[in-house]
C-alpha positions as CSV (number, residue, x, y, z in Angstrom):
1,X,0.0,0.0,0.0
2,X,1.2,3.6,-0.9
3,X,0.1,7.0,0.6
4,X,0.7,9.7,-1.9
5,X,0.4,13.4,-0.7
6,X,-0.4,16.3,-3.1
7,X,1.8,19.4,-2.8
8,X,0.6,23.1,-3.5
9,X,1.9,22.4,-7.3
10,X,-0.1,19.5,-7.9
11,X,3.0,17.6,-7.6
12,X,3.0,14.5,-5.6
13,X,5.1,12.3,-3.3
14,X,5.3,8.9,-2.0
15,X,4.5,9.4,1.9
16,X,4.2,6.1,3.2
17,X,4.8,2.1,2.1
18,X,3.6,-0.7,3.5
19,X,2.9,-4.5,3.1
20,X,1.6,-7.0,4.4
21,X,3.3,-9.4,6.7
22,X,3.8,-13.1,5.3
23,X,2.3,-16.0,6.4
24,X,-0.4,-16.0,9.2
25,X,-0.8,-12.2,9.7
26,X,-1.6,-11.7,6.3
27,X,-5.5,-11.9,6.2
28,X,-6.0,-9.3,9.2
29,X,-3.2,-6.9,7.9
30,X,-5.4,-6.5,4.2
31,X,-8.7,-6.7,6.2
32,X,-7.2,-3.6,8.7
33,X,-6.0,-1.9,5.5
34,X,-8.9,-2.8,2.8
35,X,-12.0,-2.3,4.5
36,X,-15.3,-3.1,2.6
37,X,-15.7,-1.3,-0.6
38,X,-17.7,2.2,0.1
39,X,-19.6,4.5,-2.4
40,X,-17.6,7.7,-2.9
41,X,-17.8,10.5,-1.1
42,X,-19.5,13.2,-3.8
43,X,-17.7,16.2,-2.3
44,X,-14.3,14.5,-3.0
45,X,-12.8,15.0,-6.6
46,X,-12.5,11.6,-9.1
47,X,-9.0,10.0,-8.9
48,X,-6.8,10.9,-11.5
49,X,-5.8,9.0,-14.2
50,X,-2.3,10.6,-14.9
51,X,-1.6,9.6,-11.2
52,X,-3.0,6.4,-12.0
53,X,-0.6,5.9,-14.5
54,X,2.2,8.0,-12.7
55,X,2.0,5.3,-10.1
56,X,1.7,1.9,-12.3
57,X,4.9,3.0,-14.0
58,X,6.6,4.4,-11.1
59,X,6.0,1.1,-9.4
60,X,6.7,-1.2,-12.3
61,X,3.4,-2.3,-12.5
62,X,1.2,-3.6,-15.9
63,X,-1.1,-0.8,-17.8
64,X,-4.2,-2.1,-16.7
65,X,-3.2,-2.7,-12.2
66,X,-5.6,-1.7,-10.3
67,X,-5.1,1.7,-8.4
68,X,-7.1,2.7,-5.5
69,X,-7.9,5.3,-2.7
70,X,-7.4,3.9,1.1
C-alpha cells in the first residue's frame, strides 16, 4: 500500500509504504488496511488518471493494475 500526498503544485510524493506481513498475519493486515468497498464520497474529486498511471509506471506495474484510494 502507498500513501501519496499532493503538494501546492499538484505535484506528488510517496509518503508512506507498506505491506503485508507473510504468512499467518496476512488476512488481518489486508482486512485492517482494505475495508469493505464504500460508495464515494460526492464532495471528493475523481482519482486521477495521470496519477494512475504516474504510479503503475513508477512502481513497475502492468497498464491495466488496479489503483485505489485507502
Amino acid at each position: 500500500m502507498v500513501r501519496l500526498e499532493r503538494d501546492a503544485r499538484g505535484a506528488y510524493r510517496v509518503v508512506t509504504r507498506e505491506e503485508p506481513p507473510d504468512g499467518e498475519g496476512y488476512g488481518r493486515w489486508v482486512a485492517d488496511h482494505f475495508g469493505p468497498p464504500a460508495e464515494p464520497d460526492p464532495d471528493e474529486p475523481p482519482p486521477s488518471a495521470a496519477l494512475e498511471a504516474a504510479a503503475r509506471t513508477h512502481f513497475g506495474l502492468p497498464a491495466d493494475a488496479p489503483v485505489g484510494d485507502c
